[in-house]
Backbone and ligand atoms as CSV (ligand in chain L), in Angstrom:
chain,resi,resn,atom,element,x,y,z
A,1,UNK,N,N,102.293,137.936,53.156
A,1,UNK,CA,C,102.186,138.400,54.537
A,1,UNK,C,C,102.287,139.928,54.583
A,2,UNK,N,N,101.012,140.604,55.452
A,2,UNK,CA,C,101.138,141.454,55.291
A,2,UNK,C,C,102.655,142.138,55.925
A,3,UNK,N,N,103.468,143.357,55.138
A,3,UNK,CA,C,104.184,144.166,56.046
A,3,UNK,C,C,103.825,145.559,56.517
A,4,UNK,N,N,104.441,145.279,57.645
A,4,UNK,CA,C,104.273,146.747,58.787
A,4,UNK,C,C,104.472,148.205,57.791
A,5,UNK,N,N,103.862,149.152,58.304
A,5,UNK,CA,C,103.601,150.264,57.621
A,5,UNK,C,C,102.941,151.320,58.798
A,6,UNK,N,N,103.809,152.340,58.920
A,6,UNK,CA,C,103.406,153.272,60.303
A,6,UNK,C,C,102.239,153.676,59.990
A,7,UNK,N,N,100.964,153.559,60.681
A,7,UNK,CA,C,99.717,154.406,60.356
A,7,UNK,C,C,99.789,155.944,59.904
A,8,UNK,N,N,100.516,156.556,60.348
A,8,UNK,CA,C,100.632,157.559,59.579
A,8,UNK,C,C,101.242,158.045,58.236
A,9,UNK,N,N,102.194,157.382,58.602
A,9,UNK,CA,C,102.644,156.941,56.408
A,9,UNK,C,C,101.235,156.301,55.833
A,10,UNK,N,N,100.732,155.451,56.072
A,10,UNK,CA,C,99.930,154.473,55.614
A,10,UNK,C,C,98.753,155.751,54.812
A,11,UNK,N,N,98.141,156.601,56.392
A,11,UNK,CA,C,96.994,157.517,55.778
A,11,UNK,C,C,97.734,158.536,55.257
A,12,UNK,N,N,99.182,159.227,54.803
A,12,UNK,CA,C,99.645,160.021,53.997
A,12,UNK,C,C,99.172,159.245,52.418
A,13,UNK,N,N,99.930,158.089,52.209
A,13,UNK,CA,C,99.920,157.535,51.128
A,13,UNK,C,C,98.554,157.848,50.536
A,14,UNK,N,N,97.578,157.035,51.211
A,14,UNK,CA,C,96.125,157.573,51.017
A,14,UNK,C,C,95.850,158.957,50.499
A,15,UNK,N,N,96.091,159.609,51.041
A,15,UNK,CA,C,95.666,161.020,51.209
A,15,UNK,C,C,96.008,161.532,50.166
A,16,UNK,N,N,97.377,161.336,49.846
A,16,UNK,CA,C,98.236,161.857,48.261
A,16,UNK,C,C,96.882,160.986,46.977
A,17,UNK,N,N,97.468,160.168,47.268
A,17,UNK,CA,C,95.999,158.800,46.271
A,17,UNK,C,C,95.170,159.736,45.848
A,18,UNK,N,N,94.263,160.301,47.061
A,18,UNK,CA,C,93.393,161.045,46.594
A,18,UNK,C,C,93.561,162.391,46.061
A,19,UNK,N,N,94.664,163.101,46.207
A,19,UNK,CA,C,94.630,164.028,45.744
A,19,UNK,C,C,95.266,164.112,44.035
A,20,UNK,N,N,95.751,163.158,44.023
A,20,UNK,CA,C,95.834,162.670,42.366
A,20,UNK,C,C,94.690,162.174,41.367
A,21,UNK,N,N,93.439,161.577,42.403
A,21,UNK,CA,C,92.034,161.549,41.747
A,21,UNK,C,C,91.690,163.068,41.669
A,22,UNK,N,N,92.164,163.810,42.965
A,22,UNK,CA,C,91.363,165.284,42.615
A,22,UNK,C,C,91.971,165.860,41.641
A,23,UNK,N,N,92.880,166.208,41.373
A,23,UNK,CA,C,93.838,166.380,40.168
A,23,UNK,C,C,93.466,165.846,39.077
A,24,UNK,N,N,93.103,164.739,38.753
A,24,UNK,CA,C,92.286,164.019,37.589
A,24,UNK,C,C,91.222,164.895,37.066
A,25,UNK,N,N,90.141,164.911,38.174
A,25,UNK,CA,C,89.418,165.104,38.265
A,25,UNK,C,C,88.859,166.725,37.457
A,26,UNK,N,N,89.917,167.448,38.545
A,26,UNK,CA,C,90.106,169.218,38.184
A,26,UNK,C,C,90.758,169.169,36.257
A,27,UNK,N,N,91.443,168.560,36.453
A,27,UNK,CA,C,91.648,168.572,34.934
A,27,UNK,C,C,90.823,168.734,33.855
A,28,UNK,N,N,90.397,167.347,34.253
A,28,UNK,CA,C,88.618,167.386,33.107
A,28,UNK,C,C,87.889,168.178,33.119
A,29,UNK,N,N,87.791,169.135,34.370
A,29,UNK,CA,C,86.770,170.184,34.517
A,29,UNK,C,C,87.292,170.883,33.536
A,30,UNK,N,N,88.700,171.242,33.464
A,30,UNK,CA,C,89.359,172.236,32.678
A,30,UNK,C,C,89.091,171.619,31.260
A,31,UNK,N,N,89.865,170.561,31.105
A,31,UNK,CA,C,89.019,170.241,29.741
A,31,UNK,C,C,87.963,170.562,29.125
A,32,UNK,N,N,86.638,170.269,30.050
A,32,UNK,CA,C,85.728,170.836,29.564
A,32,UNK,C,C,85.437,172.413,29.169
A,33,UNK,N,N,86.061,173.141,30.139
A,33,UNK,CA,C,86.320,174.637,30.048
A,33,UNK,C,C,86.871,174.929,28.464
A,34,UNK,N,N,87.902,174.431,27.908
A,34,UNK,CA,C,88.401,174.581,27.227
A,34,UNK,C,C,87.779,174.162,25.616
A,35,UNK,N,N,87.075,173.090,25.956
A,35,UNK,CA,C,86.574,172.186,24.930
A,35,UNK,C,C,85.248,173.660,24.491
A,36,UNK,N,N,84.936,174.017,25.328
A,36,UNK,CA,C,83.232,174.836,25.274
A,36,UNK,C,C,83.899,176.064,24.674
A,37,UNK,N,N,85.342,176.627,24.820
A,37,UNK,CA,C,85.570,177.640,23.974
A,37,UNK,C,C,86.165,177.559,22.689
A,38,UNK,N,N,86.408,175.950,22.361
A,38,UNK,CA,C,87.138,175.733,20.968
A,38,UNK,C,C,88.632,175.715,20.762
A,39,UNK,N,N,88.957,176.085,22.436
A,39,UNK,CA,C,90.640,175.357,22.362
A,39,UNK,C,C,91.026,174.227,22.539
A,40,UNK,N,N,90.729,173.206,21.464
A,40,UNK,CA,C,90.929,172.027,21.522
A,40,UNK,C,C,92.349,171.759,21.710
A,41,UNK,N,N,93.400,172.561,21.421
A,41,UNK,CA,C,94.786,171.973,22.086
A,41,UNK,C,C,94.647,171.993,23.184
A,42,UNK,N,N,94.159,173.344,24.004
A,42,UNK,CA,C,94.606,173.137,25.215
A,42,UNK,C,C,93.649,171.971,25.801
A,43,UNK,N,N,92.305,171.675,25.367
A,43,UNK,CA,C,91.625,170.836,25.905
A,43,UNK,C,C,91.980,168.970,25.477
A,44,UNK,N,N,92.799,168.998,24.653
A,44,UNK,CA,C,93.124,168.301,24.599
A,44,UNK,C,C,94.654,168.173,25.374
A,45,UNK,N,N,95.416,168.793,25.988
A,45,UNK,CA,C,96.901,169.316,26.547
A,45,UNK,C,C,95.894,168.596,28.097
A,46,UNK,N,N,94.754,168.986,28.812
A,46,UNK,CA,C,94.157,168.823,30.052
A,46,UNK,C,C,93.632,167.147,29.944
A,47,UNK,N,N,92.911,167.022,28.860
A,47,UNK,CA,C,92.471,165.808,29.587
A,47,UNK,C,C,93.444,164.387,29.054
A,48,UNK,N,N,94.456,164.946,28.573
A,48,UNK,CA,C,95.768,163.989,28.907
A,48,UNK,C,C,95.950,164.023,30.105
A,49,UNK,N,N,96.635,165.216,30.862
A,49,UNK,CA,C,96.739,165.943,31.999
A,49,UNK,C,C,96.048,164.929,33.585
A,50,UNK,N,N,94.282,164.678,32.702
A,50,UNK,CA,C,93.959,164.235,33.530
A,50,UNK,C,C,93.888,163.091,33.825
A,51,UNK,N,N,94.503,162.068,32.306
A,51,UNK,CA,C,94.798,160.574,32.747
A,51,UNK,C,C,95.663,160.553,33.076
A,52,UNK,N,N,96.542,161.569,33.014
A,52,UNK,CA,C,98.158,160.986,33.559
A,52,UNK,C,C,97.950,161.004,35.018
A,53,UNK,N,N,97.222,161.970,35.809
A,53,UNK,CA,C,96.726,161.905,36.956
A,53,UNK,C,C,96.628,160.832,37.576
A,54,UNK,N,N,95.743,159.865,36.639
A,54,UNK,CA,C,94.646,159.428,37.405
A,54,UNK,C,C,95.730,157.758,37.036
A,55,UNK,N,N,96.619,157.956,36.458
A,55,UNK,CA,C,97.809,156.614,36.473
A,55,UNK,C,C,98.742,156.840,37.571
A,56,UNK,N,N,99.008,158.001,37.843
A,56,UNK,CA,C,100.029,158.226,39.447
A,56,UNK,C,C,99.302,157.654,39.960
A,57,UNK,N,N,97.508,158.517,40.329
A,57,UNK,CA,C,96.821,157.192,41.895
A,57,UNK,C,C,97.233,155.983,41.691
A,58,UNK,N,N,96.584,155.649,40.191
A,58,UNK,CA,C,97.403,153.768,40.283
A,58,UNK,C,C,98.932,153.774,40.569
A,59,UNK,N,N,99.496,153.789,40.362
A,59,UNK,CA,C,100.398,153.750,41.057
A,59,UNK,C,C,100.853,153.719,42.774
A,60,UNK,N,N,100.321,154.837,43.208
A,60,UNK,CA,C,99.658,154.438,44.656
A,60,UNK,C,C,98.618,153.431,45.067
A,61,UNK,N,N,98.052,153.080,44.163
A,61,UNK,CA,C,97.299,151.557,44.788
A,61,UNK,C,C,98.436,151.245,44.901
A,62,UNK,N,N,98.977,150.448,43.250
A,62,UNK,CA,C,99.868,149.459,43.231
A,62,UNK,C,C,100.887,148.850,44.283
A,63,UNK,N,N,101.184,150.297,44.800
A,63,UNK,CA,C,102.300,150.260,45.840
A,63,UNK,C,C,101.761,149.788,46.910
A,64,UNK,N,N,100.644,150.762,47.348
A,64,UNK,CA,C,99.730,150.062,48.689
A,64,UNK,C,C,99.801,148.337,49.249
A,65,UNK,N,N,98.604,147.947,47.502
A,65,UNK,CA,C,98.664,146.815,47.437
A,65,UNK,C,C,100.356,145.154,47.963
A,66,UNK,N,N,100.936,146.338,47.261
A,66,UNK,CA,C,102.277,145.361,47.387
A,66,UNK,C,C,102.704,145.417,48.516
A,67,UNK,N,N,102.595,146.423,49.467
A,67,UNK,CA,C,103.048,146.437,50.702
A,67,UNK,C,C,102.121,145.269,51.759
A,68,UNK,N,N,101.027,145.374,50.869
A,68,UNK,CA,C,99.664,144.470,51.734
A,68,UNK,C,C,99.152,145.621,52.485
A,69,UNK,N,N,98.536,147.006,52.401
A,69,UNK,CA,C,98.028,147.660,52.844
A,69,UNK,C,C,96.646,147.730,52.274
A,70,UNK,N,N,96.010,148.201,53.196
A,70,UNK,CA,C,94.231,148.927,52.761
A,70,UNK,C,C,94.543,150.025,52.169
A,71,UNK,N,N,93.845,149.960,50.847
A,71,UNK,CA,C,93.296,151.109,49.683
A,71,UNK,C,C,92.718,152.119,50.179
A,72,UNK,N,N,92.529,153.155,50.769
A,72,UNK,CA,C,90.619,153.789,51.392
A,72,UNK,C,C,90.519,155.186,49.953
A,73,UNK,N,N,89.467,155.015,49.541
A,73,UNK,CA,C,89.144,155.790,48.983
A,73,UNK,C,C,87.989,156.992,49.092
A,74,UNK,N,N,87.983,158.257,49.129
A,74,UNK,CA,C,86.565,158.950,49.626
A,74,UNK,C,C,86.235,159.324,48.416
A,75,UNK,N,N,84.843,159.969,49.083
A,75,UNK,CA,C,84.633,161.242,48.169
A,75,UNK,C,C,85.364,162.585,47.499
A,76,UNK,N,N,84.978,162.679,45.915
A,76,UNK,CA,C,85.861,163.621,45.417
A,76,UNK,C,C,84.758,164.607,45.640
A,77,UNK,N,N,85.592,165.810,45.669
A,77,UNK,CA,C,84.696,168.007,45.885
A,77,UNK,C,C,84.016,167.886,44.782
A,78,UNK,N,N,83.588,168.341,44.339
A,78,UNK,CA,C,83.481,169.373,43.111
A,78,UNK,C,C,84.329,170.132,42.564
A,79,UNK,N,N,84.638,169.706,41.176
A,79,UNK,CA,C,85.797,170.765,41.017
A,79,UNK,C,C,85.633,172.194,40.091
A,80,UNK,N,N,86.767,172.680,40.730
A,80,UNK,CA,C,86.701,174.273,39.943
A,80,UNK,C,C,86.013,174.379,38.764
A,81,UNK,N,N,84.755,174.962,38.378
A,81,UNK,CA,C,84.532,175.177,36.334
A,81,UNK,C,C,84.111,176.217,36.199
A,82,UNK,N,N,84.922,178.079,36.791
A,82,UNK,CA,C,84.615,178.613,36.113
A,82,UNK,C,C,86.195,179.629,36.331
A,83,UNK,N,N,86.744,180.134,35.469
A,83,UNK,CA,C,87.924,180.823,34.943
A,83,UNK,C,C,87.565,181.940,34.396
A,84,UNK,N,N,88.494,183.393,34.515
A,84,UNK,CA,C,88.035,184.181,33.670
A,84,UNK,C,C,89.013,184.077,32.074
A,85,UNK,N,N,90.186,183.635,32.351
A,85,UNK,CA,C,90.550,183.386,30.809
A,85,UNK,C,C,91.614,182.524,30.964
A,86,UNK,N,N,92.248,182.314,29.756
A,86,UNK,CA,C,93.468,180.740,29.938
A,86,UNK,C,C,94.425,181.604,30.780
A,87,UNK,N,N,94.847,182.354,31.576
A,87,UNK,CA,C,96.017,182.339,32.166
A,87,UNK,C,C,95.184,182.087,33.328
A,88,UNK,N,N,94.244,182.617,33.622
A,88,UNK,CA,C,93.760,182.253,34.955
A,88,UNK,C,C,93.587,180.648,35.395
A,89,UNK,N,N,93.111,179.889,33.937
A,89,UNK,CA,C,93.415,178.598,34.390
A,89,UNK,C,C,94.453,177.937,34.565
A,90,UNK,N,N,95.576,178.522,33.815
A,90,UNK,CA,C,97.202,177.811,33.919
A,90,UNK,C,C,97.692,178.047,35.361
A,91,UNK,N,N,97.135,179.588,35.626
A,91,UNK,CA,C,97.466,180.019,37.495
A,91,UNK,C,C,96.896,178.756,38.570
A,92,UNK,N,N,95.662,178.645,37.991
A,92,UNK,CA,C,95.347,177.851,39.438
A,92,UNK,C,C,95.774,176.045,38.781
A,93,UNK,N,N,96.226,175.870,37.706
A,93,UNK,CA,C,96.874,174.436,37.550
A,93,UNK,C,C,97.827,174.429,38.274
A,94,UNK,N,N,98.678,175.783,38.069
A,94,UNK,CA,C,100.237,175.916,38.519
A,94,UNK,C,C,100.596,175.742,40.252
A,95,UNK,N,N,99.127,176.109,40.783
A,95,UNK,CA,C,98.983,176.218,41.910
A,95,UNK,C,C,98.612,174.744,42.609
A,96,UNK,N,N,97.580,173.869,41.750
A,96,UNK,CA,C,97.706,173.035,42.094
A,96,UNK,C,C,98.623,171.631,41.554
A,97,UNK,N,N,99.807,172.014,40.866
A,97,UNK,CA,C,100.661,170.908,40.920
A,97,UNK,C,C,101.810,171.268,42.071
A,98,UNK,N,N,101.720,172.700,42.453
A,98,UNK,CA,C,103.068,172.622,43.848
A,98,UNK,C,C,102.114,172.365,44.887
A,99,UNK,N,N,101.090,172.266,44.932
A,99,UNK,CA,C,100.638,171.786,45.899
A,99,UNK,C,C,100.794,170.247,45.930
A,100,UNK,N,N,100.610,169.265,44.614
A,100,UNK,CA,C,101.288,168.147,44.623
A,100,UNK,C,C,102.010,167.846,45.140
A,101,UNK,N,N,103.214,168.974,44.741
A,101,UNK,CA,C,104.747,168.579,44.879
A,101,UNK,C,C,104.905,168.865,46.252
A,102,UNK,N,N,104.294,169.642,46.977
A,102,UNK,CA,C,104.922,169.668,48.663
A,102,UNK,C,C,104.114,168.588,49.590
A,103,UNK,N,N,103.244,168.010,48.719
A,103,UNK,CA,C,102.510,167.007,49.333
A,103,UNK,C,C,103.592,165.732,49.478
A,104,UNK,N,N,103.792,165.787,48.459
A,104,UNK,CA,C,104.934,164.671,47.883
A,104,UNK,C,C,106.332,164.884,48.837
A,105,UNK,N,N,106.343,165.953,49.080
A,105,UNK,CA,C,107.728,166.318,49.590
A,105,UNK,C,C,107.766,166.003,51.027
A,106,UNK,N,N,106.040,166.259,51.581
A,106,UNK,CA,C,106.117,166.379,52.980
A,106,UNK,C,C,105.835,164.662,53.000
A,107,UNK,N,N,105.518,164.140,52.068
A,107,UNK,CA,C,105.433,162.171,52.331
A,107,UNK,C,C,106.485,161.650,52.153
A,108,UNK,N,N,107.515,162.112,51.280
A,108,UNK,CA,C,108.628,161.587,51.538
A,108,UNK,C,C,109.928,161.664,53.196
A,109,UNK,N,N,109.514,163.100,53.647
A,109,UNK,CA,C,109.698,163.590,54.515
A,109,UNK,C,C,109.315,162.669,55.974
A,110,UNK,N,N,108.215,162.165,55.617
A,110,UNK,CA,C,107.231,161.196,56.890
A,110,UNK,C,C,107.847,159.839,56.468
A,111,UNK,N,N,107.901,159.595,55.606
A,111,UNK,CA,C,108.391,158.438,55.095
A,111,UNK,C,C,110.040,157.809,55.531
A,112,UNK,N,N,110.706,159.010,55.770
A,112,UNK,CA,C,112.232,159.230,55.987
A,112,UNK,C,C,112.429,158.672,57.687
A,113,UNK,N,N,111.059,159.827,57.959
A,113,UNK,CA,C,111.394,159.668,59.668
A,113,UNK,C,C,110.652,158.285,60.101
A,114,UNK,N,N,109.798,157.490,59.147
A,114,UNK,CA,C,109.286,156.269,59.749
A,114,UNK,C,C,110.074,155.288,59.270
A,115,UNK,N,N,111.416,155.332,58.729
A,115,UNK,CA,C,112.159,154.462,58.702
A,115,UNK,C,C,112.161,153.425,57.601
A,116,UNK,N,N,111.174,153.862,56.855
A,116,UNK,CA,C,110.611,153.333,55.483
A,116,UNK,C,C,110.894,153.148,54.363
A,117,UNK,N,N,112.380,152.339,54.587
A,117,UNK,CA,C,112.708,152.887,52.965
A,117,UNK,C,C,112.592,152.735,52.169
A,118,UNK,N,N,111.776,151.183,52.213
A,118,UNK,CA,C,110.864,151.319,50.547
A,118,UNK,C,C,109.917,152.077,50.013
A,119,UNK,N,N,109.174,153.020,51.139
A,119,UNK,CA,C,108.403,153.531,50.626
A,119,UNK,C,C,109.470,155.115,50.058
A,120,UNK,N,N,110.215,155.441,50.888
A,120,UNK,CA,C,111.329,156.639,49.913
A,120,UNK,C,C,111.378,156.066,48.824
A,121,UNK,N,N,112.046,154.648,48.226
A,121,UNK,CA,C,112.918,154.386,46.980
A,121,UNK,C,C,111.087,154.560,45.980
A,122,UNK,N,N,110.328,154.667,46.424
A,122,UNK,CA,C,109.032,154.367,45.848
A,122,UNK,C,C,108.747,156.045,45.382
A,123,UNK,N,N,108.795,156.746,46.427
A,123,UNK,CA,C,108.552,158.541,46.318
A,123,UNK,C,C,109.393,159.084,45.552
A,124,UNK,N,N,111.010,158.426,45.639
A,124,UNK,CA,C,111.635,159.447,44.696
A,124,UNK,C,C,111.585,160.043,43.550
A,125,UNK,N,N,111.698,158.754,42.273
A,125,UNK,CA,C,111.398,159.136,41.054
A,125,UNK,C,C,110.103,159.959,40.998
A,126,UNK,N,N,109.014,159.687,42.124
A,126,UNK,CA,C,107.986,160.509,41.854
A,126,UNK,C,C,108.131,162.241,42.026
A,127,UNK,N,N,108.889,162.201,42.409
A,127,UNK,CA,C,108.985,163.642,43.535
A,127,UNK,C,C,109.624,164.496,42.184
A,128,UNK,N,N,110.743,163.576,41.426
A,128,UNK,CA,C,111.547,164.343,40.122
A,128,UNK,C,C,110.318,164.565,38.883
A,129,UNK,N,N,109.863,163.853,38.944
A,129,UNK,CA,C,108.406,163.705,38.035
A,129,UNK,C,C,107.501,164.917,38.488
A,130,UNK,N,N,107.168,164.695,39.393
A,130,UNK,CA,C,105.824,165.927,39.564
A,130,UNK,C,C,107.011,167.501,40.001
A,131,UNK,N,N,108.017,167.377,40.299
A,131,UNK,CA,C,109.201,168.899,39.702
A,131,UNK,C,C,109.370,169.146,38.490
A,132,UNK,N,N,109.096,167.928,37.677
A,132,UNK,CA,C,109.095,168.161,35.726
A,132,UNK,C,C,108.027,168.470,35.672
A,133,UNK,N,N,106.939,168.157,35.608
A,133,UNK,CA,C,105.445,168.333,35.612
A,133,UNK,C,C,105.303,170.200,35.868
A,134,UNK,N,N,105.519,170.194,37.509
A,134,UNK,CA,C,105.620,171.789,37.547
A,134,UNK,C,C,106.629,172.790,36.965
A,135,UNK,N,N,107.196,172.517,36.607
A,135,UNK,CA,C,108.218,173.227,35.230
A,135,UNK,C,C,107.402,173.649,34.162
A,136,UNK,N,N,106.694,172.646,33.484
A,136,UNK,CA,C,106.455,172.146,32.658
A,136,UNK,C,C,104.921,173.563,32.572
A,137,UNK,N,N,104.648,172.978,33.630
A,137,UNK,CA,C,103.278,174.497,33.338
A,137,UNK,C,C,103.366,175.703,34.217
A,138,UNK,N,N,104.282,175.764,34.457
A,138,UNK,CA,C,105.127,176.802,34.434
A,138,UNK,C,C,105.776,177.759,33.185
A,139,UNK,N,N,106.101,176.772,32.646
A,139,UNK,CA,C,106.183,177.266,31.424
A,139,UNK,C,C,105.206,177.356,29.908
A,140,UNK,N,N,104.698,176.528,30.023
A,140,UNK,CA,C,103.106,176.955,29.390
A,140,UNK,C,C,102.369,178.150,29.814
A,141,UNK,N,N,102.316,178.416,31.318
A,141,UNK,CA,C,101.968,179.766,31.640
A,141,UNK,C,C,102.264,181.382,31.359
A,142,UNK,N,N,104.118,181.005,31.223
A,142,UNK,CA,C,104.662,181.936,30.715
A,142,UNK,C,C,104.008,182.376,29.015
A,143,UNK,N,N,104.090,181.256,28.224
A,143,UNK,CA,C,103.693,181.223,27.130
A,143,UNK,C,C,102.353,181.978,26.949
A,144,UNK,N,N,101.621,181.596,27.946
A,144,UNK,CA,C,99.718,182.231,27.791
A,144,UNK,C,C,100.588,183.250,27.782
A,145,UNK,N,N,101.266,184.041,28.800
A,145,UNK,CA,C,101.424,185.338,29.202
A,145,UNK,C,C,101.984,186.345,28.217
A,146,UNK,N,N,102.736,185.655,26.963
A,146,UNK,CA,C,103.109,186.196,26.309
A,146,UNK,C,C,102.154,186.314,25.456
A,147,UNK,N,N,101.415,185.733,25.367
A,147,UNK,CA,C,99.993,186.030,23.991
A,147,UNK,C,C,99.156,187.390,24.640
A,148,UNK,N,N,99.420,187.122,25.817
A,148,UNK,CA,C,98.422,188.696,27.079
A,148,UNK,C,C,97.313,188.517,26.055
A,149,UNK,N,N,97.012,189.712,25.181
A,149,UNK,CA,C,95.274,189.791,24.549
A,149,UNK,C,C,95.387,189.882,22.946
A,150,UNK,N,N,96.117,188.792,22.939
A,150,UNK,CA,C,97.005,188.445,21.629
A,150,UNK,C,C,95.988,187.365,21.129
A,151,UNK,N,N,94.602,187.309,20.511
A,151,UNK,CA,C,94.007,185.818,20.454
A,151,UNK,C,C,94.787,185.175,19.127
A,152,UNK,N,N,95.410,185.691,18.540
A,152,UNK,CA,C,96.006,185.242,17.448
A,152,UNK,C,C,97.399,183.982,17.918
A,153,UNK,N,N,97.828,184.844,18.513
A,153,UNK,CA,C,98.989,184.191,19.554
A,153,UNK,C,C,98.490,182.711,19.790
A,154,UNK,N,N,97.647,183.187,20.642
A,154,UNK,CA,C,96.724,182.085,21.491
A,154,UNK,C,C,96.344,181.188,20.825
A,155,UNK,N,N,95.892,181.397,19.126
A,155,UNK,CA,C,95.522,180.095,18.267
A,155,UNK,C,C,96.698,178.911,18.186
A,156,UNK,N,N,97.692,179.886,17.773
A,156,UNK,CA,C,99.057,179.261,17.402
A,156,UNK,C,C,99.025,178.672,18.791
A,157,UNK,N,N,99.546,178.925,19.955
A,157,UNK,CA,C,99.745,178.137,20.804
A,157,UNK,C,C,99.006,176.893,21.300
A,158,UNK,N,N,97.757,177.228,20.947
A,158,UNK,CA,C,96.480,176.392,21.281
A,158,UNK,C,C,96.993,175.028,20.087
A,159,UNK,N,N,97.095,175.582,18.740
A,159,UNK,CA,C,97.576,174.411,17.923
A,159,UNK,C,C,98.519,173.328,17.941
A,160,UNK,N,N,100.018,174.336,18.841
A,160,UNK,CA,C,100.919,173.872,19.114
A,160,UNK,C,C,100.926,172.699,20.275
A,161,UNK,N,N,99.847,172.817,20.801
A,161,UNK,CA,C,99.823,172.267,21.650
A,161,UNK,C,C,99.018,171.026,21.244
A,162,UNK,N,N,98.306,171.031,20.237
A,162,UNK,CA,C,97.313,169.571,19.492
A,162,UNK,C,C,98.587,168.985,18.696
A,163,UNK,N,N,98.982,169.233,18.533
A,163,UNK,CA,C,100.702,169.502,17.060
A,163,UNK,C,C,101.777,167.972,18.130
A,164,UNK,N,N,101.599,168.756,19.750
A,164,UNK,CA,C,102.586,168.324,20.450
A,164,UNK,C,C,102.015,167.004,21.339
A,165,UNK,N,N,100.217,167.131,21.615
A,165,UNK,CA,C,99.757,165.814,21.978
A,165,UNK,C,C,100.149,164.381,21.179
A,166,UNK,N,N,99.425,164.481,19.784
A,166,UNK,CA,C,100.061,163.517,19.310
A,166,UNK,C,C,98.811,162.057,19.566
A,167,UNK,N,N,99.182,161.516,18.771
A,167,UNK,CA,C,98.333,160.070,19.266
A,167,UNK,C,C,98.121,159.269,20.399
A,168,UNK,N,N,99.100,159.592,20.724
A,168,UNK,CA,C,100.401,158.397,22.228
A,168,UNK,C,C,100.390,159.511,23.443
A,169,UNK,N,N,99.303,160.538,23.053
A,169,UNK,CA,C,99.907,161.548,24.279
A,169,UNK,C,C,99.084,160.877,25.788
A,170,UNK,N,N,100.010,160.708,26.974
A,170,UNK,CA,C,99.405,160.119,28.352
A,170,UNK,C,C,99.499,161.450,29.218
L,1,LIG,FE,FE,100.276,163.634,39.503
């Protein structure tokens, strides 16, 4: 039986959904960016990046589903594919995972005031997750920054980063 779910939580949930396909999505672009200059760590560091993405949306089905809600899915943009060098792409990653995270923040937020509390106990762990996440390339950024016009740097890090994917990397 279906349960109640405030229409406006309902099209937040959605809305996040999709912006974790766009996130997927932007990733791979970067991947590819990366793949065409021969930084296979970092291109391999992104299109992990971009399945892990694209397992949060599932996750937002999942939840949907269990509540007995409608899925809606749109059209994805086009995403970003052109950068002038790896910090510029770590900038606008960095930019778009706090944009995640206040997305996340402002659904838990809607979620609070619609009285919802399964859907909070559902947001939380997510909310600590995508704050690790933005740490996380946050500090990879720092790292580009320290290579500045260091391409030597940049190998090592680029390696370190194939070194740190791993087989099992999601
Ligand atoms: Fe995510």
């Amino acid at each position: 039986m279906a349960q109640e779910m405030e229409a406006e939580l309902h099209q937040g949930l959605c809305n996040h959904l999709q912006m974790e396909l766009m996130a997927s999505y932007t990733y791979f672009s970067i991947a590819v960016w990366f793949t065409q200059r021969e930084l296979n760590g970092f291109a391999t560091y992104a299109r992990a990046e971009s399945d892990g993405e694209r397992v949060h949306a599932g996750l937002f089905v999942d939840y949907l589903v269990a509540r007995s809600q409608p899925v809606e899915l749109s059209d994805l943009s086009q995403p970003r594919q052109t950068w002038t060098n790896v910090e510029d792409v770590l900038i606008s990653v960095f930019e778009m995972e706090a944009e995640v995270t206040t997305s996340l923040q402002q659904l838990y937020s809607l979620a609070e005031r619609c009285g919802d509390y399964r859907s909070s106990i559902f947001l939380d762990p997510m909310i600590k997750t995508q704050v690790d996440a933005e740490s996380e390339v946050a500090h990879l950024l720092a790292q580009v920054r320290h290579c500045h016009t260091d391409f030597g740097a940049l190998m090592i890090l680029d390696q370190s980063l194939s070194a740190a994917a791993g087989p099992t990397a999601a």
